[in-house]
C-alpha positions in Angstrom: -69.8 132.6 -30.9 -68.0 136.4 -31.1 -64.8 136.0 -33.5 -61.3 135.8 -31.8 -60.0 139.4 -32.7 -56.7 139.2 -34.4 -53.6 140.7 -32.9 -53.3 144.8 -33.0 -49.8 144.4 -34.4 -50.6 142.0 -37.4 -53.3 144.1 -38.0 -50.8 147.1 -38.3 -48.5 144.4 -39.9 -45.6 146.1 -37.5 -43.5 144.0 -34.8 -44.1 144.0 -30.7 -41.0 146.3 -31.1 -42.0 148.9 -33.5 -41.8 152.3 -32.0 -44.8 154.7 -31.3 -43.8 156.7 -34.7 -43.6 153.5 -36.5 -47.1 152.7 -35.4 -48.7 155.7 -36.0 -47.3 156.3 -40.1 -48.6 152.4 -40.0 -51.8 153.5 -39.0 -51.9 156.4 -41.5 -50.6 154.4 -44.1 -53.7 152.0 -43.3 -56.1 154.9 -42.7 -55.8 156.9 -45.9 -56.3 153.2 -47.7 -59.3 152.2 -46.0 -61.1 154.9 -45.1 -64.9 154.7 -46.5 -64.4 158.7 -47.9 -61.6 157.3 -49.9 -62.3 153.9 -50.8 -65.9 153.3 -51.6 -65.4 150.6 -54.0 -63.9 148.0 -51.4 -67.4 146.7 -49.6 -64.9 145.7 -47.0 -63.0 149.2 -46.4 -64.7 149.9 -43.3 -64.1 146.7 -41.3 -60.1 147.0 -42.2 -60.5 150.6 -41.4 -62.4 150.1 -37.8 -59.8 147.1 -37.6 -57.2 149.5 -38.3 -58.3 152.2 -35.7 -59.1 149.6 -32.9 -55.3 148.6 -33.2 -54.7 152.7 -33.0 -56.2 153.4 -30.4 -54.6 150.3 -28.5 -51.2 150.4 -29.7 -50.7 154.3 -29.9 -51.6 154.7 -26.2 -48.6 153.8 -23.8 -50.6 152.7 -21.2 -52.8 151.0 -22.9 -50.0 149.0 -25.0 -48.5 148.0 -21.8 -51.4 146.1 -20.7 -52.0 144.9 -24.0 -48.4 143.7 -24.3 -49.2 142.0 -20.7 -52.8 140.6 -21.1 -53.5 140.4 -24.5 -56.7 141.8 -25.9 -58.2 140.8 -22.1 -56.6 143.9 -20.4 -57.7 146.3 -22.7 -61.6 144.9 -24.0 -62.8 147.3 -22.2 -60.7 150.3 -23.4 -60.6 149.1 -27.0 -62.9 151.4 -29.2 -66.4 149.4 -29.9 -68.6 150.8 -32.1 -66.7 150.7 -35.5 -64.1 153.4 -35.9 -63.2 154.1 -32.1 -61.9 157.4 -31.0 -62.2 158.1 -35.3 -66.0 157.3 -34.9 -67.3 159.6 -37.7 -64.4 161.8 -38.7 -63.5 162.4 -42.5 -59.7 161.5 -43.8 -58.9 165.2 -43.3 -59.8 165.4 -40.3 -57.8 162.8 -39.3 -55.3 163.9 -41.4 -55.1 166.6 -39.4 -54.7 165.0 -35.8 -52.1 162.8 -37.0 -49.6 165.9 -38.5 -50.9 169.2 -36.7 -52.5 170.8 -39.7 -55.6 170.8 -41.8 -53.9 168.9 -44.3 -55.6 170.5 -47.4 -54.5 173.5 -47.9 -56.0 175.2 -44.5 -53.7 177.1 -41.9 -51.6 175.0 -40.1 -52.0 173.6 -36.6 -48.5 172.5 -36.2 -46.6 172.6 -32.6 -43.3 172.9 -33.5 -42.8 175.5 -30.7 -45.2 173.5 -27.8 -43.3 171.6 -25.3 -43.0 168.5 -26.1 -42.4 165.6 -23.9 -39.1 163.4 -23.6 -38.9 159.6 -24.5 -39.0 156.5 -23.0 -36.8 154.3 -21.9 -36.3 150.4 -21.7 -34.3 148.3 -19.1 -34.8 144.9 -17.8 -34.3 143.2 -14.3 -33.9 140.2 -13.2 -35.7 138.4 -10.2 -35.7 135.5 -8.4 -39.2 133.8 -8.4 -40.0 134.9 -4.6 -38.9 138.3 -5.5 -41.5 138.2 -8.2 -43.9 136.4 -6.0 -43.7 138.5 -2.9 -42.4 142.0 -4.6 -39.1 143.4 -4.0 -36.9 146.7 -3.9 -34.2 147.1 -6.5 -32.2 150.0 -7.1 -31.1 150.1 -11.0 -27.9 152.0 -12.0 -28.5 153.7 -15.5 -26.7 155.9 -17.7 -29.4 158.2 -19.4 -29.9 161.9 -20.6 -30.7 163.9 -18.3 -31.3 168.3 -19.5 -27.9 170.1 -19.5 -27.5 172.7 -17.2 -24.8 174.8 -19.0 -27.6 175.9 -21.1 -31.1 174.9 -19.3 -32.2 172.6 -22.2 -32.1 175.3 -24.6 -29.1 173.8 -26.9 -28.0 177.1 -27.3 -24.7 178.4 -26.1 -25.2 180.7 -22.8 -26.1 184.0 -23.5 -27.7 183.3 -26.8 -30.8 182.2 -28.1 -32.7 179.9 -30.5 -33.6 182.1 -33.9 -36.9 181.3 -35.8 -36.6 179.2 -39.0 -36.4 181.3 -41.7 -36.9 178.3 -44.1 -40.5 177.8 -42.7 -41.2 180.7 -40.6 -41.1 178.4 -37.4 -43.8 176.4 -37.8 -41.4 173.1 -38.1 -43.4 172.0 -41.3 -43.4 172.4 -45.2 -46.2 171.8 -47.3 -46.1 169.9 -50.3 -48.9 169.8 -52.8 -49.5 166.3 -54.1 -52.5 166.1 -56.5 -55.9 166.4 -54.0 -53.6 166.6 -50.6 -51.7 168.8 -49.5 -48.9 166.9 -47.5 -46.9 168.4 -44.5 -43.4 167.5 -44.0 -41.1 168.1 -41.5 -38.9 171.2 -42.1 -35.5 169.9 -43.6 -33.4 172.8 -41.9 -34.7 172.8 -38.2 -35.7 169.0 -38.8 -39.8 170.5 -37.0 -38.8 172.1 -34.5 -39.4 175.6 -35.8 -36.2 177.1 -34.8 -32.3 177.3 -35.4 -29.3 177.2 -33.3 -26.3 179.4 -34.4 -24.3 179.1 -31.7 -24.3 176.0 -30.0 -24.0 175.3 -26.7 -20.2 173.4 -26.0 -21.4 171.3 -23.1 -24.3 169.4 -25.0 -23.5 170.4 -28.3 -26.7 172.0 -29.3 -28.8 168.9 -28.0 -30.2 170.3 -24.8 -29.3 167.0 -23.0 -26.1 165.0 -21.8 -25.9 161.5 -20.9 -25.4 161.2 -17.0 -25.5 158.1 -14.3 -28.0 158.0 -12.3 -29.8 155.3 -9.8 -33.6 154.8 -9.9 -35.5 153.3 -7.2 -37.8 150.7 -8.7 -40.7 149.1 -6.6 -41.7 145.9 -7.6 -45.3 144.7 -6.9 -46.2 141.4 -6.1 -47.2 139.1 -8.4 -45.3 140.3 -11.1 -44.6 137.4 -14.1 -42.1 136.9 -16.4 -42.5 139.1 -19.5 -44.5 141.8 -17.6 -43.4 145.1 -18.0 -43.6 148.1 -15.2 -43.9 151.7 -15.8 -42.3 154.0 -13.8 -43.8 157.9 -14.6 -41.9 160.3 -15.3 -38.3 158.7 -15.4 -37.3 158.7 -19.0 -35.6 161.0 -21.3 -36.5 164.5 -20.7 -38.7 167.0 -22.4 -38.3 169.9 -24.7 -39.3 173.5 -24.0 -40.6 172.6 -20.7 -42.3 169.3 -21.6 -42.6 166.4 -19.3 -40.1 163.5 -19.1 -40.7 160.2 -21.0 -41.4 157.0 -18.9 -39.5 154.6 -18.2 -40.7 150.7 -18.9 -39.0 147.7 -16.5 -38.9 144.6 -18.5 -39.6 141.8 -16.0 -37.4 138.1 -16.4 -38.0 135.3 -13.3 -35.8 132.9 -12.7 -37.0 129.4 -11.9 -37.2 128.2 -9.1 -36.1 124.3 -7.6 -39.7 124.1 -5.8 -41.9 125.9 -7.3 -43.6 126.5 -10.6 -46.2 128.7 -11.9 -49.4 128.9 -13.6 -50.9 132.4 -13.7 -52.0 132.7 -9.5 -51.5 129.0 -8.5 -48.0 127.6 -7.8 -47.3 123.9 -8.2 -44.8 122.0 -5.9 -44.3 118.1 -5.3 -43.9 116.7 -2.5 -42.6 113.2 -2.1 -44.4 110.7 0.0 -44.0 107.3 1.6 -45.5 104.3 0.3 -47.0 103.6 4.2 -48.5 107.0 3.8 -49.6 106.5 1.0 -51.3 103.4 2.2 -52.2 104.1 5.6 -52.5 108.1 5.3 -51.0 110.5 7.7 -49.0 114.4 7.4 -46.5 115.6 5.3 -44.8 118.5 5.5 -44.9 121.3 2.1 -43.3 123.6 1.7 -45.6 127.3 0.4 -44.6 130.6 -0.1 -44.9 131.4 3.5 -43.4 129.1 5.2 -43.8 125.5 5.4 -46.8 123.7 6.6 -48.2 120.4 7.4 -50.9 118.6 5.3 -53.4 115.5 5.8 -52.8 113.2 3.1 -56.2 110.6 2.5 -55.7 106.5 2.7 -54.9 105.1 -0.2 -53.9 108.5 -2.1 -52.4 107.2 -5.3 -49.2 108.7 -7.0 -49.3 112.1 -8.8 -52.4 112.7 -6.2 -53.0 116.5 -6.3 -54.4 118.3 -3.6 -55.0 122.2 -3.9 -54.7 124.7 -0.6 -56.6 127.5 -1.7 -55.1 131.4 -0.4 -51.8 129.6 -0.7 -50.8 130.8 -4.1 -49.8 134.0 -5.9 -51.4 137.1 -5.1 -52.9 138.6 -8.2 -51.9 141.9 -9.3 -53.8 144.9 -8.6 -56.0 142.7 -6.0 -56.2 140.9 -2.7 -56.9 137.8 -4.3 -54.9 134.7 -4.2 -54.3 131.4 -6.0 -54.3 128.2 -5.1 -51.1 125.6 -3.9 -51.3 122.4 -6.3 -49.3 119.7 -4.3 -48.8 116.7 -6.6 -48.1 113.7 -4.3 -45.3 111.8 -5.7 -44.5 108.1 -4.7 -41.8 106.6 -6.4 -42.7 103.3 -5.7 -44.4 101.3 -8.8 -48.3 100.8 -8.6 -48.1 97.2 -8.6 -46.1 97.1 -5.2 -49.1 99.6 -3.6 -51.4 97.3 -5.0 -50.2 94.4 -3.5 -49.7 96.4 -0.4 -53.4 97.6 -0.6 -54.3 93.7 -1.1 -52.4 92.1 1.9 -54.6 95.1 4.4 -58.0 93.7 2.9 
């Protein structure tokens, strides 16, 4: 039997809330320990260190976190990185060195995008539903205050009719390098803080930021099916980006009420339904309420309480898919089981 993995973010020993920056100087941290080009005396350095990149590749992807943080390690099995090492499959420390801060790392020319665009960052909210509007999908406008790119100044930060000046502390490419023994560490320029350029003159709307914070309504579709704790992605609708980069996402936290009737597990819905004790003897119809509507149902002579029956297609529709769950209707008769038995006994 396959060992259970363990959880990406014990593995990165960070919490569900770290953010992506967190997770990748985890990563590195974890990386330059384990690595089999640095560590050759630890038998187990490689496991940790294809352990380590699984959680990577997983955790460091947005998408791929989001299903993760939904479904566990069963929505993302098939995106995880068999094989060992993953998407690092191969590669020496330098070289990841390299894709994790822009440069070679070891005294080569540097790679850094300090003047690419770059693109904005996400935002969080939450909603609130009611358990049919999470069962059947619903329409909710939310009313956010977020930035949004200044138009005194077009983004820029810089005050109109000026522009940005290259760094002359690094020569704009938004890094120092620091020699350390065998690596040659990049660090983030301390005077334009990496972004390879300086404002002198500030622009007096945004204050040299390139953004203001501004209301604004979002339109946010909910699918159905949707469970408490899910979160939904909506493209494109986060903080915006720099130098022409695209906006950050925006990620709807989901929270469901209960619900009087109804209660869940996964794609089946549970309800009870109170019965008679001469239907319960004798048999007959009861009426149930479902998702759609209520309907009648044949109960069985003789059904005994907490009797469930299931009506399949009358549950929750799973997401991405036309399939439904099942209705589990759990008979309940009040009455004590030594009155229906006597009951039973007097019909013999």
């Amino acid at each position: 039997m396959e060992p259970s993995k363990r959880d990406f973010y014990d593995v990165l020993g960070i919490s569900r809330d770290a953010s992506k920056n967190d997770i990748k100087k985890k990563y590195y941290q974890l990386a330059k320990k384990y690595h089999p080009d640095t560590n050759k005396a630890d038998p187990n350095a490689a496991k940790k260190f294809a352990e380590a990149t699984e959680a990577w590749e997983i955790l460091g992807d947005d998408d791929k976190r989001q299903k993760y943080d939904a479904y566990g390690h069963a929505g993302v099995d098939e995106q995880a990185g068999y094989g060992g090492a993953g998407g690092f499959q191969g590669q020496g420390f330098e070289d990841i060195f390299g894709e994790f801060f822009g440069g070679q790392g070891f005294g080569g020319r540097s790679r850094h995008s300090a003047n690419q665009p770059q693109r904005g960052g996400d935002i969080q909210v939450d909603i609130t539903l009611s358990f049919m509007e999470a069962v059947k999908g619903a329409t909710r406008d939310l009313n956010i205050t977020a930035n949004v790119e200044c138009d005194s100044c077009d983004g820029s930060g810089a005050k109109p009719g000026t522009k940005k000046k290259t760094c002359p502390t690094c020569n704009g490419s938004g890094v120092q390098i620091m020699q350390q023994g065998f690596f040659a560490v990049e660090t983030p320029c301390r005077r334009c803080h990496g972004e390879g350029s300086i404002i002198e003159s500030p622009c007096g709307k945004c204050r040299g930021k390139g953004a203001v914070k501004k209301p604004r309504t979002v339109e946010v579709k909910i699918p159905e099916g949707v469970d408490q704790g899910m979160n939904l992605r909506l493209a494109h609708q986060g903080e915006p980006g720099l130098r022409g980069g695209p906006s950050g996402h925006m990620y709807v936290g989901i929270h469901v009420l209960p619900d009087p009737f109804f209660k869940r597990r996964g794609t089946d819905v549970l309800v009870e339904v109170p019965i008679s004790v001469a239907q319960a003897v004798l048999g007959g119809t009861v009426v149930v309420p479902t998702l759609t509507g209520e309907v009648e149902m044949r109960i069985p002579r003789g059904t005994q309480p907490d009797t469930v029956l299931q009506m399949r297609g009358k549950g929750i529709k799973e997401l991405n898919s036309n399939r439904r769950g099942s209705q589990m209707v759990n008979l309940q008769n009040t009455v004590l089981m030594w009155f229906l038995f006597f009951a039973l006994q007097e019909l013999v």
